[in-house]
C-alpha positions in Angstrom: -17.8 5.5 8.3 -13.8 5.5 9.2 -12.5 9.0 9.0 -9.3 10.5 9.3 -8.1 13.6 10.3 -6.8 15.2 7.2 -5.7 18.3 8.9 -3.5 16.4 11.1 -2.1 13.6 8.8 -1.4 16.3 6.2 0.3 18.5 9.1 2.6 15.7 10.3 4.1 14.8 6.6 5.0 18.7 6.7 6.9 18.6 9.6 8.5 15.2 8.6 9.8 17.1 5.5 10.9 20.2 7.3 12.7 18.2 10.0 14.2 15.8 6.6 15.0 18.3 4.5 17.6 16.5 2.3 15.6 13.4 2.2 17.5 11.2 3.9 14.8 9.2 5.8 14.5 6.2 4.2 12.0 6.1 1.2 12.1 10.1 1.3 13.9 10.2 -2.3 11.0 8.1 -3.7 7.9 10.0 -2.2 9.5 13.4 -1.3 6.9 13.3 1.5 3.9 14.3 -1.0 0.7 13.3 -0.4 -2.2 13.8 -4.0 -5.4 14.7 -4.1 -7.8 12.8 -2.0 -10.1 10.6 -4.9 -13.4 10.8 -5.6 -16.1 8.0 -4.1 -17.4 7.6 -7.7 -13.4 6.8 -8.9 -13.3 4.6 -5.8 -16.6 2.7 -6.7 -15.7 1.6 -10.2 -12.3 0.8 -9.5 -14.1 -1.7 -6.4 -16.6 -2.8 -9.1 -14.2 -3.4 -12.0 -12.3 -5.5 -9.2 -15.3 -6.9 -7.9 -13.9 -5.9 -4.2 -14.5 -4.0 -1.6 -11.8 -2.2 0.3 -10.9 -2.2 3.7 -12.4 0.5 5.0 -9.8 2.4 7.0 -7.6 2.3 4.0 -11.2 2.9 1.8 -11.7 6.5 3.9 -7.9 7.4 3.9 -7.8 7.4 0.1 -10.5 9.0 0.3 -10.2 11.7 3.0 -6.3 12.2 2.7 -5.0 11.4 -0.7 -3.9 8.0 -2.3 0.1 8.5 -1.7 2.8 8.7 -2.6 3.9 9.5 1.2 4.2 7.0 4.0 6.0 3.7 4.6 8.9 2.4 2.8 9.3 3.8 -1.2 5.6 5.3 -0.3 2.2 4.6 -0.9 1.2 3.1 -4.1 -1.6 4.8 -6.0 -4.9 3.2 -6.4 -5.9 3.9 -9.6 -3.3 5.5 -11.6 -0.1 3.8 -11.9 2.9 5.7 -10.3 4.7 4.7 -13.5 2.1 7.2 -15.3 2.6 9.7 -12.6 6.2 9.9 -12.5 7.2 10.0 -16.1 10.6 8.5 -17.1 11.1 6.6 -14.2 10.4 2.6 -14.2 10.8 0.2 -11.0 10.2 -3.2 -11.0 7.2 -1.9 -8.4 5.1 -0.6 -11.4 4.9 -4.5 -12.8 3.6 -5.4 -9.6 1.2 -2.8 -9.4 0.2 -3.4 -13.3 -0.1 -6.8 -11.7 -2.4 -6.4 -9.0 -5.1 -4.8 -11.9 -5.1 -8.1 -14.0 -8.7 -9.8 -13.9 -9.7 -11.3 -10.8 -6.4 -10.8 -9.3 -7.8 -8.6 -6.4 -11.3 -10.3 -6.0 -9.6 -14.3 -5.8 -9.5 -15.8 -2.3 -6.5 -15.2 -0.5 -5.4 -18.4 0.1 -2.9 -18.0 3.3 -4.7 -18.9 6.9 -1.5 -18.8 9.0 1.9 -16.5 8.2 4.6 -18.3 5.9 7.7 -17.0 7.6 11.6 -17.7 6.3 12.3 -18.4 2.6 9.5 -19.0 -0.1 9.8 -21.2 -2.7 6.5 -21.2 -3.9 6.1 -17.9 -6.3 5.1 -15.0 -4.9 2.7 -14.2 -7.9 0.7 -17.6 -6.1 0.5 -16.3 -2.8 -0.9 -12.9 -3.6 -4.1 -13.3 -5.1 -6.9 -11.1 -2.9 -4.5 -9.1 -2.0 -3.7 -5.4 -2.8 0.0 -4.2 -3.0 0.7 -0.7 -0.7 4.1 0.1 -0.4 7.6 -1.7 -1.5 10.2 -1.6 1.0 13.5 -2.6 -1.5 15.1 -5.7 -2.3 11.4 -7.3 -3.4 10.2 -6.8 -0.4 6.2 -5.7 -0.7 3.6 -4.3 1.7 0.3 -6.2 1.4 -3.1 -5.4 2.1 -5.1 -8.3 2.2 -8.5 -8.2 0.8 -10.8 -10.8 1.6 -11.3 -13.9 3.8 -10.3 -14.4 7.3 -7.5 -12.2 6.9 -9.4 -9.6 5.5 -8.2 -6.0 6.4 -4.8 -7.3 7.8 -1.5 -5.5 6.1 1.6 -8.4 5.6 5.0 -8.0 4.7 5.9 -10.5 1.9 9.7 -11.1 1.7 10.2 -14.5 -0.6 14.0 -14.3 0.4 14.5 -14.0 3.9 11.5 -12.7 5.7 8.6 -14.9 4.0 5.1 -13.6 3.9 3.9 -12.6 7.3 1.4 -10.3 9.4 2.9 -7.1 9.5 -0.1 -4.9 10.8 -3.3 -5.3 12.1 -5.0 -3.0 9.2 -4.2 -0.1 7.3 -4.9 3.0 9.3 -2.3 1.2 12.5 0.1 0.5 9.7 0.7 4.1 8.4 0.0 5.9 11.5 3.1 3.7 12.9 5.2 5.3 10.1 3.7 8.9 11.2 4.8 8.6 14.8 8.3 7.7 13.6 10.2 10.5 14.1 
């Protein structure tokens, strides 16, 4: 099994507040560089068998081991199974439809159907591309982090950017992803 070390993840978002006291990094406003409760395996075994998924398993043991957000990259870490919009009472983004999103039937479990990134502009709907895949993080602007859940890809975290960017690789898997954002100083 994939573990992290709690001590030490937990340890560096303390000294990332404490050396960003104000919150001025970016995306410290939105996750005030708090981390929840790590989530049971039986919570993370029905949400995988309502989905009919499995998750990748570094990101599998971190929300496990460590907690399921809201710190790390961009606005933060999305929350697995309880919508931040629940969480955070009073406050809506357009980030909580795409979460509510992600838990439609199927959404999570159908093929992910890109072999190769899709860099620039999109014109084909974003809500077409995303199927199989799990939103993580939203940067601003529309601009998701994507864990993708199943095919060839499987594992991989892309940035998806239907403006200017397009949808493209962006990590090779979850635990390189947000231990980039931890070394960031």
């Amino acid at each position: 099994m994939d573990t992290w070390d709690v001590g030490a993840v937990r340890g560096r978002i303390r000294r990332m507040a404490a050396q960003d006291p104000t919150g001025e990094r970016f995306g410290a406003e939105s996750h005030r560089y708090a981390l929840s409760p790590a989530l049971p395996e039986a919570e993370i075994k029905a949400f995988e068998e309502t989905h009919r998924i499995e998750l990748p398993l570094d990101y599998r043991s971190f929300v496990r081991q460590v907690g399921e957000g809201p710190a790390g990259p961009g606005h933060g870490l999305m929350p697995l199974t309880t919508s931040r919009a629940e969480v955070v009472e009073g406050e809506e983004w357009a980030v909580d439809d795409e979460w509510e999103q992600d838990r439609l039937p199927g959404r999570l479990a159908a093929p992910f159907r890109l072999t190769e990134a899709l860099p620039g502009r999109i014109t084909t709907p974003a809500e077409e591309l995303t199927p199989g895949t799990l939103m993580l993080a939203e940067e601003g602007c529309g601009t998701y982090i994507r864990l993708i859940l199943n095919g060839p890809r499987a594992g991989e975290v892309w940035r998806i950017d239907p403006d200017w960017g397009g949808f493209v690789p962006a990590s090779p898997d979850f635990r390189t992803w947000y231990t980039k954002w931890l070394d960031r100083t």
